[in-house]
N, C-alpha and C positions, 0 to 999 in steps of 0.2 A: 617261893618267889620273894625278892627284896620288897619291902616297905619303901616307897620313897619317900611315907610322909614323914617318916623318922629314921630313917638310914643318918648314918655319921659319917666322918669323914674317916673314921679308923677302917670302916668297914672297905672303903675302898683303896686305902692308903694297904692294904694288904698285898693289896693287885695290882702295885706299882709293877712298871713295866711287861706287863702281861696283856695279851691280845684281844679285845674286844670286836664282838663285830656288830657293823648297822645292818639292818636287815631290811632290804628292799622287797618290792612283790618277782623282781627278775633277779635276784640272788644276792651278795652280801661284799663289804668293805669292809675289810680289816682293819683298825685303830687300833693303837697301842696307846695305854692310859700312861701317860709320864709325868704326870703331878696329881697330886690330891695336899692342898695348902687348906686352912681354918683360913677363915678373914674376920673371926675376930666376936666374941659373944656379943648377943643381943639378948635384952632381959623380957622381949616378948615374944620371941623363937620358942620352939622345943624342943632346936639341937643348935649348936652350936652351926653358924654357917659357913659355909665352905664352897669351895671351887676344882672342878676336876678338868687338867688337861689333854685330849686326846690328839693325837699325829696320825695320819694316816701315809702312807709310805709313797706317795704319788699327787703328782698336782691337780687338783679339782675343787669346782665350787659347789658347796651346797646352799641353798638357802636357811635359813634359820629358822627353824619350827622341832616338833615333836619328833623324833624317832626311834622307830626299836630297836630296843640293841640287846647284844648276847653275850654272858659271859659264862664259863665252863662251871666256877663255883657259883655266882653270884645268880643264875639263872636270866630270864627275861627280864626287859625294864623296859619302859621308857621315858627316855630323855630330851629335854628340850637343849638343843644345841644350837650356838652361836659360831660361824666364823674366825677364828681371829686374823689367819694368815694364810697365803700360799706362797710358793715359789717355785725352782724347777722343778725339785724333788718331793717336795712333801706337800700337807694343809693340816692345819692347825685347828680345833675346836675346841671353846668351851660350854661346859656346863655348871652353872650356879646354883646351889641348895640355900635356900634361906631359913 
């Protein structure tokens, strides 16, 4: 299982555009990871801190908190994700590693 307290941003820039899913207790949402950017060292971090972008293929809102999510190499995690966008088509979420 991933470390999140020291995963990197290579680790997931790996699995640029590849499927993620959240995993709810009544089944699961598919997210596609479409950025993993650095934002830039901090000399009191222990990894460089980073931002990862996730889409999900359909319009819906989630609130902002903890969630589990899945990925085929990467195994379970969870992530605290934030909103950024929706529209007709899609919603947009981030997650921030400091």
């Amino acid at each position: 299982m991933l470390d999140l307290a020291t995963v990197r941003c290579e680790e997931f820039a790996a699995c640029l555009d590849q499927d993620f899913e959240v995993v709810f207790s009544d089944g699961t949402l598919p997210v596609k990871l479409t950025e993993a950017r650095p934002l830039g060292s901090r000399p009191e971090s222990i990894r460089e801190p980073f931002a990862l972008t996730f889409v999900a293929g359909r319009p819906l809102r989630l609130p902002q908190g903890t969630y589990k999510m899945r990925h085929p190499n990467l195994g379970e995690m969870e992530i605290f994700l934030v909103q950024l966008a929706a529209d007709a088509t899609s919603s947009t979420f981030e997650a921030v590693f400091n």
